[in-house]
C-alpha positions as CSV (number, residue, x, y, z in Angstrom):
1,X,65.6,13.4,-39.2
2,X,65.7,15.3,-42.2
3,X,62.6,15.1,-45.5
4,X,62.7,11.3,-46.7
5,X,61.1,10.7,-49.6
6,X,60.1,7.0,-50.7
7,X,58.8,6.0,-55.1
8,X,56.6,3.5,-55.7
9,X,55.7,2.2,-59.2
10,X,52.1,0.5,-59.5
11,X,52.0,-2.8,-60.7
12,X,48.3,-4.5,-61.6
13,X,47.7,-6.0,-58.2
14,X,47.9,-2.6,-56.7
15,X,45.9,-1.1,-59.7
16,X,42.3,0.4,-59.4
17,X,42.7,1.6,-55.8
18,X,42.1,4.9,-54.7
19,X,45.6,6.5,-54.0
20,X,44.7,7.4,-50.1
21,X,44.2,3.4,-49.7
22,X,46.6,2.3,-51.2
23,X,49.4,4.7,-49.5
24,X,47.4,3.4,-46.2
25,X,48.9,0.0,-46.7
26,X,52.0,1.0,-47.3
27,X,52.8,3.1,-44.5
28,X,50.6,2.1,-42.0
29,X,52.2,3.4,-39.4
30,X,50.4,6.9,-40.4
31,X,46.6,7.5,-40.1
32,X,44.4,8.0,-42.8
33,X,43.8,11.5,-42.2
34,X,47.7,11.9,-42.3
35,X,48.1,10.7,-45.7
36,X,45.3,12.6,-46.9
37,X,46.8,15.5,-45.7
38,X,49.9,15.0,-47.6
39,X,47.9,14.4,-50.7
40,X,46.1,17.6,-50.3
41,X,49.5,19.5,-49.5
42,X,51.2,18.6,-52.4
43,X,53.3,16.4,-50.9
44,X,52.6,13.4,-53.3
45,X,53.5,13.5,-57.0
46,X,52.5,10.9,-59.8
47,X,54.0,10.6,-62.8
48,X,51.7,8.8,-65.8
49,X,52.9,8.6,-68.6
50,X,55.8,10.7,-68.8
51,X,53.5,13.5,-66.6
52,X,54.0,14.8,-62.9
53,X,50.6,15.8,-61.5
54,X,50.6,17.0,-57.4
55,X,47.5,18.1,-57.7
56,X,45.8,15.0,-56.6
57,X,42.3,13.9,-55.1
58,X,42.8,11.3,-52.2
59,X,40.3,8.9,-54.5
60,X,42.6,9.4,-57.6
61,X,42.2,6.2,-58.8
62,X,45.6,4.1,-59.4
63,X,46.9,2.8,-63.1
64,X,49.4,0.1,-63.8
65,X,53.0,2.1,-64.4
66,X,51.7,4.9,-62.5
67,X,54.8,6.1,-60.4
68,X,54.1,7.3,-57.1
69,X,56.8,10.0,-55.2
70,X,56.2,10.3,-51.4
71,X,58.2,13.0,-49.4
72,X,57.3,12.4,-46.2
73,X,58.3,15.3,-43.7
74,X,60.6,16.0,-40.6
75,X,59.9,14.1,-37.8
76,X,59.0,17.4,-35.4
77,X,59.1,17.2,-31.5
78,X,56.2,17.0,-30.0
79,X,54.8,16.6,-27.1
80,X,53.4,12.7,-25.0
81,X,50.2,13.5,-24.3
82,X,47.8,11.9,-21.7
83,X,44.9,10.6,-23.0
84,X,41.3,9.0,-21.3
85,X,41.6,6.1,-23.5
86,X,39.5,3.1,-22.3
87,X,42.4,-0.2,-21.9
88,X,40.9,-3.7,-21.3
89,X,42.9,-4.7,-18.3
90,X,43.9,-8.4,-17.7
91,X,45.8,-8.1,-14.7
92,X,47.5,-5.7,-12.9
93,X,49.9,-5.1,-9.7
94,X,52.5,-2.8,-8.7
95,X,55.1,-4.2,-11.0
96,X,53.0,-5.2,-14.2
97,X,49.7,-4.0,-16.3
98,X,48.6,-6.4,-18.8
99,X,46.1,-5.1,-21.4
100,X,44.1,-7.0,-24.4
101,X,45.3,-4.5,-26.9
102,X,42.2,-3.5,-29.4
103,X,42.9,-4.2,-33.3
104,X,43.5,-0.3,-34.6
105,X,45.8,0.7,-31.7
106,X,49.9,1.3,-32.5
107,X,51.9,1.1,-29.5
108,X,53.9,3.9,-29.1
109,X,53.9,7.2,-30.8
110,X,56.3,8.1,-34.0
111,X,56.0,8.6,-37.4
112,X,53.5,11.3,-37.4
113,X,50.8,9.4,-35.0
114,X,51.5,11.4,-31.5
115,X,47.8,10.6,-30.2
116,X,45.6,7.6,-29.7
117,X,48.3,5.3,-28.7
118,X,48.9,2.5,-26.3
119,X,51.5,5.3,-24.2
120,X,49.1,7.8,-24.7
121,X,46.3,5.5,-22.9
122,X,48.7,4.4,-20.2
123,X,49.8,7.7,-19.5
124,X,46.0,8.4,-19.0
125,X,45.3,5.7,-17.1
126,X,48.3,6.6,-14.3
127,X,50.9,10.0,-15.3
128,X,52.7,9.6,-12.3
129,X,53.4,6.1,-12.6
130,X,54.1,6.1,-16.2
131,X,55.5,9.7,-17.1
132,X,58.6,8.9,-14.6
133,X,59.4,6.4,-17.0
134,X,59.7,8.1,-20.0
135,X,63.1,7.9,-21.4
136,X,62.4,7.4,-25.1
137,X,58.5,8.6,-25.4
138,X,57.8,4.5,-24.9
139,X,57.3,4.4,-21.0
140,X,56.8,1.1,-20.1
141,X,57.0,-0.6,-23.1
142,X,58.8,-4.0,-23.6
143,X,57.3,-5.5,-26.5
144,X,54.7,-4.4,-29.2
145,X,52.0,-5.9,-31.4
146,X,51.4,-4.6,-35.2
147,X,48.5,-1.9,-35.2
148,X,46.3,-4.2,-36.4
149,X,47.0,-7.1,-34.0
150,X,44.7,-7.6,-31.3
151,X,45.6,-9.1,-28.1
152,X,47.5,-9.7,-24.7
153,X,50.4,-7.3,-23.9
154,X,52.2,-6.7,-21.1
155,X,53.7,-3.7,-19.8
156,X,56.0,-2.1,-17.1
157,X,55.3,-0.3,-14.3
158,X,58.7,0.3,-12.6
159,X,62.3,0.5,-14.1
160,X,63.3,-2.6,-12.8
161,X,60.3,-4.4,-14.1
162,X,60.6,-3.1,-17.3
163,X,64.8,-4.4,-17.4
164,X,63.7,-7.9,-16.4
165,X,61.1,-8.1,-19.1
166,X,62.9,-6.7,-21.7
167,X,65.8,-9.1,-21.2
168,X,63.1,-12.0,-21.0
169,X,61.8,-11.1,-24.0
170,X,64.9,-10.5,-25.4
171,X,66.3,-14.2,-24.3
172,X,63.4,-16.0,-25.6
173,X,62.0,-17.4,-22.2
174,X,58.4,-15.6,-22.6
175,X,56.1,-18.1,-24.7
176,X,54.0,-16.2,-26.7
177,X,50.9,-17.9,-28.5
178,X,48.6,-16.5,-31.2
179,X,45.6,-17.4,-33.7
180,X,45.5,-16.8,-37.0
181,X,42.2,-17.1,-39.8
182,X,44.2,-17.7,-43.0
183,X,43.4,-18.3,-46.4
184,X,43.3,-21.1,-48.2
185,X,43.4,-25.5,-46.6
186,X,46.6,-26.3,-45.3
187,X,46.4,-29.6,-46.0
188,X,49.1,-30.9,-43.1
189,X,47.8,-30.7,-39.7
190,X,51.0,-29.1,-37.9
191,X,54.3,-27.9,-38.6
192,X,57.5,-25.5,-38.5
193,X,58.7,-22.8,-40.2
194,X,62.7,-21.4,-39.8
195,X,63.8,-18.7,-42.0
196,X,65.5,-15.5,-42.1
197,X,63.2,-12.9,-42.5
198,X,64.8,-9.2,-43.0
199,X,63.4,-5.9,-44.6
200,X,62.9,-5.8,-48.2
201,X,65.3,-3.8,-50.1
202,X,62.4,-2.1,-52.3
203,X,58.9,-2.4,-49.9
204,X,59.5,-0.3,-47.2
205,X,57.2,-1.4,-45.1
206,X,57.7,-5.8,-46.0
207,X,59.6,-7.8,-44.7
208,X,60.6,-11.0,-46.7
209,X,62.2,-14.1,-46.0
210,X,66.0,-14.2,-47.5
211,X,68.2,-17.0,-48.2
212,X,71.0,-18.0,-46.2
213,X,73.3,-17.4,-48.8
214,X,72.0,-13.7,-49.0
215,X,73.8,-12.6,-45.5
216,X,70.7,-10.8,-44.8
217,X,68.2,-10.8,-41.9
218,X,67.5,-12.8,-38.8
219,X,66.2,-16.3,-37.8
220,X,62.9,-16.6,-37.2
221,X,60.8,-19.9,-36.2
222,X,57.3,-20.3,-36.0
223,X,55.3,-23.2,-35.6
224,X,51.7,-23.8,-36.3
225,X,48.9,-26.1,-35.5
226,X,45.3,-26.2,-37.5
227,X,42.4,-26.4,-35.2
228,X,40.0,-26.0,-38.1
229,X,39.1,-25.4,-41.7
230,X,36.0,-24.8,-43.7
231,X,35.1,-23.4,-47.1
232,X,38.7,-22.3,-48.0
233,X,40.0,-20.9,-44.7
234,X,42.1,-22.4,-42.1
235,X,42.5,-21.3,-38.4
236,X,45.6,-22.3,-36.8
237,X,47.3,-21.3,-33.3
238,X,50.8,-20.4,-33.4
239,X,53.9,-20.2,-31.6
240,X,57.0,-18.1,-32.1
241,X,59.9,-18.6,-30.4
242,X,61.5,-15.2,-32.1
243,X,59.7,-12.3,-32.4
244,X,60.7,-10.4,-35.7
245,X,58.3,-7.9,-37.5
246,X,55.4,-9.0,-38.8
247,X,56.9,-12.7,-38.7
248,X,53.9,-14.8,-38.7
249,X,52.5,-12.6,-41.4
250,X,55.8,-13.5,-43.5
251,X,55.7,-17.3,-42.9
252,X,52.1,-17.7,-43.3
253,X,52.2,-15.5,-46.4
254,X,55.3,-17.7,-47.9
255,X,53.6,-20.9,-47.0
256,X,50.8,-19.7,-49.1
257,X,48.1,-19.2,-46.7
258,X,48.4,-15.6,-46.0
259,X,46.4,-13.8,-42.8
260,X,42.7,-13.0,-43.8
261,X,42.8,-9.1,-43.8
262,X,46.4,-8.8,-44.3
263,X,46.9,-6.0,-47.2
264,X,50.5,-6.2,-47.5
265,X,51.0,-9.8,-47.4
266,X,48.1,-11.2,-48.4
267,X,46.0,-10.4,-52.3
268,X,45.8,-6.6,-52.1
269,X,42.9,-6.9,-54.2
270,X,41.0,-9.0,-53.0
271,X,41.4,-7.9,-49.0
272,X,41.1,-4.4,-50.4
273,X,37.9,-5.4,-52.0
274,X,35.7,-7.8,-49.6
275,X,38.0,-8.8,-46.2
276,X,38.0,-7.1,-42.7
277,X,39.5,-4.1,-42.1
278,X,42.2,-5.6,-40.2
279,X,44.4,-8.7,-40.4
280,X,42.9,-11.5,-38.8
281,X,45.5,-12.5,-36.0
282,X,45.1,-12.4,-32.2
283,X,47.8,-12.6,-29.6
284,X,46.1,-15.1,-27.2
285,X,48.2,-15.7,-24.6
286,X,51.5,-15.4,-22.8
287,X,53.4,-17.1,-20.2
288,X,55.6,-15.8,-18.3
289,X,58.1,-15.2,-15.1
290,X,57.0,-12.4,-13.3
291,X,60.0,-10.1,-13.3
292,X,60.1,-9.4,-9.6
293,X,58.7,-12.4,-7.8
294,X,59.2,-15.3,-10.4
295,X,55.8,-16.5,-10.2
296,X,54.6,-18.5,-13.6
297,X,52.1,-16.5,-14.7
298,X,49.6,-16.9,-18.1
299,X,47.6,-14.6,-19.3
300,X,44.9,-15.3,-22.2
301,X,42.7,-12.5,-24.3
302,X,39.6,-13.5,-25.5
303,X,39.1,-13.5,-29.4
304,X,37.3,-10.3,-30.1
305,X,34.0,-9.8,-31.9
306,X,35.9,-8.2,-35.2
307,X,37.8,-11.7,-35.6
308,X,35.2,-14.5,-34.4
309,X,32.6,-12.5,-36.9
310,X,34.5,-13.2,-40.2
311,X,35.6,-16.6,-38.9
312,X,31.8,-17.4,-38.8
313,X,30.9,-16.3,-42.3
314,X,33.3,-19.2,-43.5
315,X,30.9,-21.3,-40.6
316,X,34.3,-22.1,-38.7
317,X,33.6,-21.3,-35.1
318,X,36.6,-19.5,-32.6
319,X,36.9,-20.9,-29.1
320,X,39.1,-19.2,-26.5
């Protein structure tokens, strides 16, 4: 693909973060160290008050109006590595691996992160098995979880596993349950959510929830349950029946009880300033047909440390 280059202006809630943050949440596909790099290249301009600077300081700190060029640079080949990453296993046969993904793992390499992914780990943890399936640098692959989403995912270990799951997934009979630490008392107990949610035309990274009348995105539902609340956070389990990016994020967010942790959807300042360095959603568990034998199978991750921690500092306590 050729140079893209994205502009940003700062308005105050994204004011008085340093500039390598604040780009962090905003293409968090990239690492850190990435967008540090493109800071220190050059690669970054700001214009204040009439003013280019590109010679910038990754802590530049941000100002309201400040506006903020990114060219972000050719896509190169490169080659899928095998890594020794450690993957919490779940279950595992000939046809399927199911992992409890970590919180700070991406799925599948792109966008300038070529190490330290899911496919990097399971080509470590069997080449021959998962190398022979490389079509698209995503061996295996059939569904994904946002970076910072912990939690059970299942994966492919032969072609035809991999074209039964992805047309499972794909027809909505794979029942997919998660729990979410948000903020704020929802004051009704359960409920549903149908929208369409589609990309936003000027965050490149959000997606928003459109009106019908808009002839833009795609139906999503989500329904939600509270199984607790204390000193202005609620923890719910969810369903989805869809799976579109960062949906529950969206209809959490437009209810008005955005994830904990969540720097794009929930109050950039304040999750910049005191919340956990993720978002505070777990894929629990999954149910599913096993694409060879049929079997009914469920599979349930545990709620990590990094979750059940900041749950406990509002005293709400995690089972599961």
């Amino acid at each position: 693909m050729d140079e893209e280059i994205e502009v940003f202006t700062i308005e105050e809630d994204d004011a008085g973060q340093r500039l390598d943050k604040f780009l962090s949440t905003l293409f968090d596909e990239y690492s850190r160290v990435f967008l540090q790099r493109l800071i220190k290249d050059g690669s970054i301009t700001l214009n204040r008050e009439g003013r280019d600077f590109t010679k910038l300081k990754a802590g530049e700190t941000t100002m309201v109006g400040d506006v903020i060029s990114v060219t972000l640079p050719e896509e190169q080949d490169f080659e899928l590595k095998a890594e020794k990453i450690n993957l919490p296993i779940l279950f595992e046969d000939e046809h399927i691996l199911v992992i409890n993904k970590p919180a700070g793992m991406v799925v599948h390499p792109g966008a300038g992160v070529h190490d330290g992914t899911l496919v990097n780990a399971l080509l470590g943890y069997s080449e021959d098995t998962f190398r022979a399936m490389d079509d698209e640098g995503r061996p295996g692959i059939v569904h994904r979880l946002d970076k910072e989403t912990s939690g059970v995912l299942v994966v492919a270990k032969t072609r035809k596993a991999k074209e039964k799951l992805s047309r499972a997934f794909a027809n909505r009979t794979v029942d997919k349950y998660y729990v979410a630490l948000l903020r704020g008392t929802i004051r009704i107990g359960r409920g549903t959510l149908e929208t369409l949610i589609g990309r936003s035309k000027v965050h490149r990274q959000k997606m928003v929830v459109y009106e019908e009348e808009a002839g833009i995105g795609k139906n999503a539902i989500t329904h939600y349950k509270v199984i607790g609340q204390n000193n202005g956070a609620t923890l719910v389990k969810v369903k989805i029946d869809t799976g579109r990016t960062h949906q529950i994020r969206v209809h959490m967010s437009e209810m008005g009880f955005p994830v904990i942790g969540d720097k794009i959807y929930g109050n950039k300042r304040l999750e910049m300033k005191d919340s956990s360095e993720r978002h505070l959603l777990h894929a629990w568990r999954l149910k599913l047909a096993h694409p060879i034998t049929g079997e009914e199978m469920t599979f349930t991750a545990p709620i990590p440390e990094n979750f059940s921690s900041i749950a406990e500092k509002f005293k709400i306590e995690v089972k599961g």
